[in-house]
C-alpha positions as CSV (number, residue, x, y, z in Angstrom):
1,X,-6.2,-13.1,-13.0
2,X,-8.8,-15.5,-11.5
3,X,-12.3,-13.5,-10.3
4,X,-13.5,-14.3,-6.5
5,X,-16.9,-12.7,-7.5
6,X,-19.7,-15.3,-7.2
7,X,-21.5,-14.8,-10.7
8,X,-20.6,-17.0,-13.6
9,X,-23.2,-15.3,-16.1
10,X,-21.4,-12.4,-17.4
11,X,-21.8,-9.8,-20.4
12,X,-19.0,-8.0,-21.6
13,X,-19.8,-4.2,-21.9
14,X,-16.1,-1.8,-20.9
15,X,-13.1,0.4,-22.5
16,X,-10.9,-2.6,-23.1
17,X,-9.4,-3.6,-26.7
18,X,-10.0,-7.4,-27.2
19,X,-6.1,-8.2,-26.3
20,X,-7.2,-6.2,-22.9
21,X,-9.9,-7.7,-22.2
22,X,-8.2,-11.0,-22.7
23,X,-5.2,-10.1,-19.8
24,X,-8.0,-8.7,-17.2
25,X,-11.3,-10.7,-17.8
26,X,-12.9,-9.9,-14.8
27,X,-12.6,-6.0,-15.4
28,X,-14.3,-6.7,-19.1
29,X,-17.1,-9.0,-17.2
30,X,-19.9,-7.4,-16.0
31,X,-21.9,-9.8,-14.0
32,X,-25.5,-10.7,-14.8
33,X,-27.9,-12.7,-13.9
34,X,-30.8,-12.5,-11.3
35,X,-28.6,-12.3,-8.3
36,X,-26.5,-9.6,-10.2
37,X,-29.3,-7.1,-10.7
38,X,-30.6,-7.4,-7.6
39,X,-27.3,-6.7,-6.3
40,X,-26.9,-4.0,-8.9
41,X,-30.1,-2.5,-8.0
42,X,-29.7,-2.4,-3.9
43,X,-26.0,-1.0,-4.7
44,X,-27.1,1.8,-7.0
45,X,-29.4,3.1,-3.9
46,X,-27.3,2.6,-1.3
47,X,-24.8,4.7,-3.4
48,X,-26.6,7.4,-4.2
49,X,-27.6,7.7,0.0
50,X,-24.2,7.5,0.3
51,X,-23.2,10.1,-1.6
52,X,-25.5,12.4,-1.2
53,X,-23.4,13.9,1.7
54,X,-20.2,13.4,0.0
55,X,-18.2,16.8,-1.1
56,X,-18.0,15.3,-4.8
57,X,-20.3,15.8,-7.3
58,X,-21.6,12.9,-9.4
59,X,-23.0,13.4,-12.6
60,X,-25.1,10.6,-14.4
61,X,-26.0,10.1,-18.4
62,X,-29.4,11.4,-17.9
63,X,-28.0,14.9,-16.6
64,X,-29.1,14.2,-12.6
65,X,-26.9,14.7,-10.5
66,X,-26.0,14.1,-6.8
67,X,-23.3,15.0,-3.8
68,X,-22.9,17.6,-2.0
69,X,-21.1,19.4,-4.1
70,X,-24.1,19.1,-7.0
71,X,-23.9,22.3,-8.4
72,X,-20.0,22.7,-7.9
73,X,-17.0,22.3,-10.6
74,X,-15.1,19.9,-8.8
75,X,-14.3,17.2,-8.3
76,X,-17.0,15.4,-10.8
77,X,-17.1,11.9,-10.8
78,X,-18.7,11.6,-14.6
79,X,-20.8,8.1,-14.2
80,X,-20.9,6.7,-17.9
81,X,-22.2,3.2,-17.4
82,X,-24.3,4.1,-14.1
83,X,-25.7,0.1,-14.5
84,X,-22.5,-1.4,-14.8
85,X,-21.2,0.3,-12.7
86,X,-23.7,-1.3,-9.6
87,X,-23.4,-4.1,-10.8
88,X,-19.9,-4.6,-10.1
89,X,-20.1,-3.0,-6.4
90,X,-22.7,-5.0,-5.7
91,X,-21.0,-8.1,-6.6
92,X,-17.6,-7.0,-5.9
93,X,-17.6,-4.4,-2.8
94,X,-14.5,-2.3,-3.4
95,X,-13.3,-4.7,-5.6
96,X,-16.3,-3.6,-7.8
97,X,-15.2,0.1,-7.3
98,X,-12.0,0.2,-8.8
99,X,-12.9,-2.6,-11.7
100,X,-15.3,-0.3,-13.0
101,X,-12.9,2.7,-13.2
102,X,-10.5,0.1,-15.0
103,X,-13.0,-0.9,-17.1
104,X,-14.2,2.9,-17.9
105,X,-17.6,3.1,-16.1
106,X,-16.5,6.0,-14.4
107,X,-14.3,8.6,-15.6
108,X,-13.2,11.7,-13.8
109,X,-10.2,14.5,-14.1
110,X,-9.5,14.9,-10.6
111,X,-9.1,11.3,-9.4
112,X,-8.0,12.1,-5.7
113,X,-10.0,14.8,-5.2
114,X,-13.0,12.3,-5.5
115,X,-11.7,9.5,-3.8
116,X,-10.7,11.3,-0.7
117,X,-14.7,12.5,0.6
118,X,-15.6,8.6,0.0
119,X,-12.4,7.6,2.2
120,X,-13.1,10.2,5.0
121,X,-16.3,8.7,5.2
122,X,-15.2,4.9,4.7
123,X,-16.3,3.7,8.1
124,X,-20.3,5.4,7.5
125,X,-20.9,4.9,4.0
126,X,-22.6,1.8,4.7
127,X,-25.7,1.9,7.3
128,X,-24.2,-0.2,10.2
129,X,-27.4,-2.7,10.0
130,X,-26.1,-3.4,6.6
131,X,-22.7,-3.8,7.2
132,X,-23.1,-6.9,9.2
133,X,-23.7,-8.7,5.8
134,X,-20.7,-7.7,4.5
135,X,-19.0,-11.5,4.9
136,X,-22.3,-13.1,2.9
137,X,-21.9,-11.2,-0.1
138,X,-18.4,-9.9,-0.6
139,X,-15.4,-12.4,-1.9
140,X,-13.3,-13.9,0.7
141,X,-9.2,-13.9,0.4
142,X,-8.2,-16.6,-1.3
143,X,-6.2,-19.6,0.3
144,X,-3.4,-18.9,-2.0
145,X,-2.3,-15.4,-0.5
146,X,-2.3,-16.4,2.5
147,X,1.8,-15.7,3.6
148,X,2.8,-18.6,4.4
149,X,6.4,-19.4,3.6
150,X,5.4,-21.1,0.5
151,X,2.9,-18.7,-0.8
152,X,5.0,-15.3,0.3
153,X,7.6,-15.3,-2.2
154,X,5.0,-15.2,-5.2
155,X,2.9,-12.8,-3.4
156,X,5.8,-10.9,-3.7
157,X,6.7,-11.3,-6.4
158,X,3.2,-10.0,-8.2
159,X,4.0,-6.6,-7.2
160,X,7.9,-6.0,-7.0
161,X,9.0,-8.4,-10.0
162,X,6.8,-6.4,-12.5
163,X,10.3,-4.7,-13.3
164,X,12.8,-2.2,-12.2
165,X,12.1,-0.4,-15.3
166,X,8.3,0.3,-14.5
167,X,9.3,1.6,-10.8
168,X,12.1,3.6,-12.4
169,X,9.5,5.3,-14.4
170,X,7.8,6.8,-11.2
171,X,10.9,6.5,-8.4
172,X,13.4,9.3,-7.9
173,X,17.3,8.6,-8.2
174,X,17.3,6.8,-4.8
175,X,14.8,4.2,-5.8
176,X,13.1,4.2,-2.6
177,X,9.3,3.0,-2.6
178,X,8.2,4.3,0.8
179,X,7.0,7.5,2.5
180,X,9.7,10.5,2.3
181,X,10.0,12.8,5.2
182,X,10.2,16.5,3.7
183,X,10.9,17.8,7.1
184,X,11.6,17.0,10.5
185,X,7.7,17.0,11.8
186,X,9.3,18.0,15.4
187,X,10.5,21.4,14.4
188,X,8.8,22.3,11.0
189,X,4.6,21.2,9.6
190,X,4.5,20.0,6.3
191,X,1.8,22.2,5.7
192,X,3.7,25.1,6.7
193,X,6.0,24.6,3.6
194,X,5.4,25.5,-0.1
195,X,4.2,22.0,-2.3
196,X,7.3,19.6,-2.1
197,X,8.5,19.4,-6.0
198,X,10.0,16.8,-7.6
199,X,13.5,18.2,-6.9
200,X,13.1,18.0,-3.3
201,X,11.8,14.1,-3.5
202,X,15.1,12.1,-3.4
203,X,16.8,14.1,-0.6
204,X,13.6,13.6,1.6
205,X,14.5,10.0,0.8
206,X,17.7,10.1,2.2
207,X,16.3,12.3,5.0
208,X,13.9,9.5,6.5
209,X,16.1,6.6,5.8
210,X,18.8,8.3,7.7
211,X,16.5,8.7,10.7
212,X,15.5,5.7,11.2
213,X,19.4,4.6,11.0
214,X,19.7,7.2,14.0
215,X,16.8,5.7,15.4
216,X,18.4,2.0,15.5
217,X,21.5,3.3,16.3
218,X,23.2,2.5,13.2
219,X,26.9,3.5,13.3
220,X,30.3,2.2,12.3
221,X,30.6,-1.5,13.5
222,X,26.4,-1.9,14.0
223,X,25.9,-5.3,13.1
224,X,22.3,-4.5,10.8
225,X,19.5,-6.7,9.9
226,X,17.1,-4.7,7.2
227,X,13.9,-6.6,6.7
228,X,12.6,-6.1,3.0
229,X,15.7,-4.7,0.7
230,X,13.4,-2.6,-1.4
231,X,16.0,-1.3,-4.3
232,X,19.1,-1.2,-1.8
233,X,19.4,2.7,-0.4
234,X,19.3,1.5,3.2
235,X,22.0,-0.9,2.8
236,X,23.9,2.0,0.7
237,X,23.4,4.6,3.8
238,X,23.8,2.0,6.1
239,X,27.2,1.1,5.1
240,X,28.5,4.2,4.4
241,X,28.6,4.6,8.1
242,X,30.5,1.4,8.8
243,X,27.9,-0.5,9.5
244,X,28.0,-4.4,8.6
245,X,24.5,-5.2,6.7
246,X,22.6,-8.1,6.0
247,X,19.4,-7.6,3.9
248,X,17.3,-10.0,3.0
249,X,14.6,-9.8,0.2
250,X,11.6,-12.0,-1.8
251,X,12.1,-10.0,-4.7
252,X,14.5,-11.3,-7.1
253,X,14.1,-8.2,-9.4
254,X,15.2,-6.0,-6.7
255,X,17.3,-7.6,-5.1
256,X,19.5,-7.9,-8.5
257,X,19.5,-4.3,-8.7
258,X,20.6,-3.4,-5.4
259,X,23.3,-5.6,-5.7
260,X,24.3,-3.9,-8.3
261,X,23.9,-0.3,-6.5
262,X,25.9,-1.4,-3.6
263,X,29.0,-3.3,-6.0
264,X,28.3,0.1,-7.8
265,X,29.2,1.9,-4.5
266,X,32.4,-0.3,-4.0
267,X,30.6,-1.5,-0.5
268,X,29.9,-5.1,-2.0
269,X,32.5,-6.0,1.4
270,X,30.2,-4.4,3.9
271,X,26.6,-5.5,2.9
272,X,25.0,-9.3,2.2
273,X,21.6,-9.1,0.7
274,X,19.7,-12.8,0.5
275,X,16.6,-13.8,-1.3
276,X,15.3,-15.2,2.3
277,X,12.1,-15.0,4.0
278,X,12.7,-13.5,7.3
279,X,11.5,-16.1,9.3
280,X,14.5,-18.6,8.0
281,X,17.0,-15.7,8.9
282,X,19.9,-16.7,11.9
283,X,22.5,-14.6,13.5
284,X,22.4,-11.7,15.8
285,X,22.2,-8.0,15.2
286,X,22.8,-5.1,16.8
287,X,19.9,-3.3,15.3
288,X,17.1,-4.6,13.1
289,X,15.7,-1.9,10.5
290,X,12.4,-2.3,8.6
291,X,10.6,0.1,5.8
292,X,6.9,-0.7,5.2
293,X,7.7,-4.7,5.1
294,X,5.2,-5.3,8.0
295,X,2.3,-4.4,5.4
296,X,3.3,-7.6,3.6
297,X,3.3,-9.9,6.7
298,X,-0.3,-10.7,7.3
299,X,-2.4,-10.1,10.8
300,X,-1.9,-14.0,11.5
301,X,2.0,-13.6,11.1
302,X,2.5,-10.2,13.3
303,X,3.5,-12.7,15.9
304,X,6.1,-14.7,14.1
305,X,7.8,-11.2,12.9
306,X,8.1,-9.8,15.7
307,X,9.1,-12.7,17.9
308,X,12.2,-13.4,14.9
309,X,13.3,-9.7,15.6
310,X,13.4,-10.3,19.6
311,X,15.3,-14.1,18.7
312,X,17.7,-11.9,16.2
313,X,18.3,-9.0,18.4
314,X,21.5,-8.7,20.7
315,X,21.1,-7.5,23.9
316,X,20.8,-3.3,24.1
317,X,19.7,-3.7,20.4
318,X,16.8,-1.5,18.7
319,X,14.4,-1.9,16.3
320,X,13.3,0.8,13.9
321,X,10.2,-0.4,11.8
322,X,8.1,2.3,9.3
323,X,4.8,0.9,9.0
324,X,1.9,2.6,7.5
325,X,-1.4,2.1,10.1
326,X,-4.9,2.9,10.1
327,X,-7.3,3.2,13.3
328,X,-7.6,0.1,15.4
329,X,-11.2,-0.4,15.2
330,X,-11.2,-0.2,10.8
331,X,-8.4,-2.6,10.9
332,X,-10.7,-4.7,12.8
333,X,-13.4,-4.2,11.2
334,X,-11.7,-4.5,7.3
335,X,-9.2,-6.9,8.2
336,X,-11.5,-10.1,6.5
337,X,-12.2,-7.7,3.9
338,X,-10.8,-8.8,0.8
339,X,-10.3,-5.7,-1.4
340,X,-9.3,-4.2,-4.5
341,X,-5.9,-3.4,-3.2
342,X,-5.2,-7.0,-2.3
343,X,-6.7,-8.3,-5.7
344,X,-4.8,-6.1,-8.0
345,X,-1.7,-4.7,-6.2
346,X,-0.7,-6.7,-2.9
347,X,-2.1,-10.2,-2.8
348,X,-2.0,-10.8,0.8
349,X,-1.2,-7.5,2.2
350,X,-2.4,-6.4,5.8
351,X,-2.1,-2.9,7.5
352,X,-1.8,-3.0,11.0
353,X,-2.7,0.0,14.4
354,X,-0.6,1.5,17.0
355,X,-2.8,-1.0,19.2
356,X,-2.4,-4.3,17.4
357,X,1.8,-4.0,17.3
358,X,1.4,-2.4,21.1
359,X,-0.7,-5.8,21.4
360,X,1.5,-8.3,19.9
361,X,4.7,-7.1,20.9
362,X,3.7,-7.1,24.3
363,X,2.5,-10.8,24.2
364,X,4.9,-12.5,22.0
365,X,8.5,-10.8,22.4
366,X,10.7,-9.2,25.3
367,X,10.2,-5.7,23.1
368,X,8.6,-2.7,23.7
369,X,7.0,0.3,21.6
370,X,9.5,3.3,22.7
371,X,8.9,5.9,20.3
372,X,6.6,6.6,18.0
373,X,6.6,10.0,14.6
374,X,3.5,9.9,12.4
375,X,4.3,11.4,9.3
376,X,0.5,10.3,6.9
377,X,0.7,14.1,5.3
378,X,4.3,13.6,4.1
379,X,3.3,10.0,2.5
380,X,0.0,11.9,1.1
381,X,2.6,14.5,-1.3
382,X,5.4,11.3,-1.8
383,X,2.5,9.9,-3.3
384,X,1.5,12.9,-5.3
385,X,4.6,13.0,-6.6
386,X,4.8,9.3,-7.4
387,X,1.0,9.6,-9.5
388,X,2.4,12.9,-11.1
389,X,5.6,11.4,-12.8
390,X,3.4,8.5,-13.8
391,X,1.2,10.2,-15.6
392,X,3.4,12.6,-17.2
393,X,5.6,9.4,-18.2
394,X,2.9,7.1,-19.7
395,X,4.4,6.9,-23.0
396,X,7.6,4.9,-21.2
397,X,5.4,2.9,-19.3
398,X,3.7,1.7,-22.8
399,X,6.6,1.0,-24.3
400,X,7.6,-1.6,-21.3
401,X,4.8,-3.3,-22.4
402,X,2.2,-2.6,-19.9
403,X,-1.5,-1.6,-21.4
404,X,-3.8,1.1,-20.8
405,X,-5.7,-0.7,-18.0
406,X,-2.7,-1.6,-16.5
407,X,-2.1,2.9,-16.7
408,X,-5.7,3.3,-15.1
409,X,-5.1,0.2,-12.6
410,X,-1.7,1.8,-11.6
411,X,-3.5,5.4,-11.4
412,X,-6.0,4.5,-9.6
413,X,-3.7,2.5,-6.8
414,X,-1.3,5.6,-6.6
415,X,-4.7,7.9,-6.4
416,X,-6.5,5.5,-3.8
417,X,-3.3,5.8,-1.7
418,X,-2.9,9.5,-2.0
419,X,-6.7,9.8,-0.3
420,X,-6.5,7.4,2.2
421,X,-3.5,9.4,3.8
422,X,-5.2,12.7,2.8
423,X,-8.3,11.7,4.1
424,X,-6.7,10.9,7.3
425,X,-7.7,7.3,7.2
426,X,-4.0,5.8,6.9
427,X,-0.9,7.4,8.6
428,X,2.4,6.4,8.3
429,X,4.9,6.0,11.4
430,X,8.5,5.7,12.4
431,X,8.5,3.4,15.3
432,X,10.9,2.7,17.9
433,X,11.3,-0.8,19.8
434,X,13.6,-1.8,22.5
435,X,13.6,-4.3,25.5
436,X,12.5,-1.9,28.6
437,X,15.6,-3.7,30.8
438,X,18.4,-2.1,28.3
439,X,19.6,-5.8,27.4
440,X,20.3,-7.6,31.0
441,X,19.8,-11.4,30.8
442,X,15.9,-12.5,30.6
């Protein structure tokens, strides 16, 4: 993996075996150098101010310890290389962050419970005279993520082609890598119900794929388009109602499996999944479905996706689209911001508001937001779920050949996710689009 963090003069002090540390050289490199303590030094301060209202408490070598919850159990984040570890945020931003948990600078045995406080807090942990500097010293997104229709497929490709057999590891039965709905958030709260188990996981699956088929419409002779195949279940549900499905897919891994599901299912007549970028798709379609694809778009492409939809859409057609959001004014103010997230997990990757696809539907396409479920709390226990059956299942995932800072990479994505929607910082909604005018001529 190439490092984006503007120090050269690096020591090597981490967890990592030497084959390790040869596969991820910027989590074994900590950076040096003047610039690098100085860094290091502002970046210890400002996370100790930081934290000092947090609900976490943060225990150093030298026994001090700070947070709110100082003199609580839990959650402890346990900082073993406190130097190293400031070092790396001050270099690296949030990149920094989860580097030095890979790398071991920071242990803790409750990893959401201390990432939530700093994600409830994201948009004050940094004093807003400071945060104007942000752009100077943090790494920019590289040119090569941007998703383009060259550079797309490979951004892909980095995530999703890892193998089926890792996401099997982790997925229930229905191989569906998206929020679950454990309840119908119009009649029954989430929170209202005992802890979703692992037993009730795949048929929350089918639950929210099956809603957004109602939502689209989706019935025997609907003509579908699904944007981003994912491991086939839409298609599955899809044409088990008669419906005639194209899918189309930059994932070669998955889309071999889901071909496979669907022959499996003896629908292999009803359903036509491409390796295609969306933008190069032709035909019309009755109804256009799309599960947490928009993520992988990019801000700068929201317009070309959506105005392909209104070109592909018959008249009287719907769109349903999942898409997990965040508040309008952090996606403006992080959407430069390259992260951890992007670095490690999806190169390219973009979440968007209610206001932005309000925005851009309204000044690119003939469509219109009709309907709108937020469903953040359900994605928060999916996710729980998902870290849980990792972590009990470590042992498969070494013997696939991934490491043990891939493990604490993968743990720490699943845990940062978990937060973010517990926190309240990301949601996740089932949206509606339709033309306002029912389908007359334009």
């Amino acid at each position: 993996m190439s490092t984006h963090i503007p120090n050269t003069d690096h020591t090597h002090t981490h967890d990592l075996t030497p084959e390790d540390a040869h596969r991820w050289p910027d989590v074994a490199a900590v950076p040096t150098g003047r610039a690098a303590r100085l860094r290091g030094l502002a970046a210890g301060r400002l996370f100790r101010y930081a934290a000092a209202d947090l609900d976490v408490r943060i225990e150093y070598p030298d026994g001090s310890r700070n947070g709110r919850s100082a003199r609580s159990v839990q959650p402890r984040m346990i900082l073993r290389r406190p130097d190293d570890f400031a070092r790396r945020v001050g270099s690296g931003g949030l990149i920094g962050f989860g580097e030095s948990f890979m790398a071991g600078d920071w242990s803790t045995d409750d990893l959401v419970g201390v990432l939530t406080p700093f994600a409830s807090r994201v948009a004050r942990l940094v004093p807003r005279p400071l945060q104007a500097l942000r752009p100077l010293v943090l790494p920019k997104h590289p040119a090569e993520e941007e998703n383009t229709t060259a550079n797309t497929r490979s951004n892909i490709a980095r995530h999703y082609d890892l193998s089926n057999e890792l996401f099997a590891t982790f997925l229930d039965e229905t191989m569906t890598y998206s929020s679950a709905l454990f309840a119908d958030p119009a009649t029954t709260d989430i929170d209202d119900l005992p802890a979703p188990d692992w037993a009730d996981l795949a048929d929350a699956q089918r639950r929210k794929v099956d809603r957004l088929l109602d939502l689209a419409g989706v019935g025997e002779g609907t003509r579908l388009l699904e944007i981003g195949t994912g491991w086939g279940e839409l298609c599955l549900r899809a044409a088990a109602r008669g419906a005639t499905v194209r899918s189309v897919t930059l994932s070669s891994e998955q889309r071999d499996l889901a071909l496979r599901r669907v022959a499996d299912a003896g629908l292999a007549d009803r359903v036509q999944i491409d390796l295609l970028d969306y933008r190069l798709v032709e035909g019309t379609y009755d109804a256009v479905v799309s599960v947490e694809m928009i993520e992988a778009v990019g801000e700068k492409y929201w317009p070309t996706y959506f105005s392909t939809i209104d070109r592909l859409l018959a008249p009287g057609g719907r769109v349903a689209i999942q898409a997990i959001t965040m508040p309008h004014d952090r996606m403006r103010a992080s959407r430069h911001t390259y992260t951890w997230v992007h670095k490690y997990i999806f190169p390219g990757g973009q979440l968007t508001s209610l206001k932005a696809l309000r925005s851009v539907t309204a000044q690119h396409t003939s469509l219109r937001l009709t309907d709108t479920m937020a469903m953040g709390t359900h994605y928060a226990e999916t996710l729980r779920l998902w870290r849980e059956r990792f972590t009990a299942r470590r042992r498969e995932v070494a013997e696939l050949g991934f490491d043990a800072t891939f493990m604490r990479m993968w743990q720490f994505y699943l845990a940062y996710s978990e937060a973010g929607f517990r926190a309240g910082y990301l949601d996740v909604h089932q949206l509606v689009f339709a033309r306002p005018d029912r389908g007359e001529p334009r």
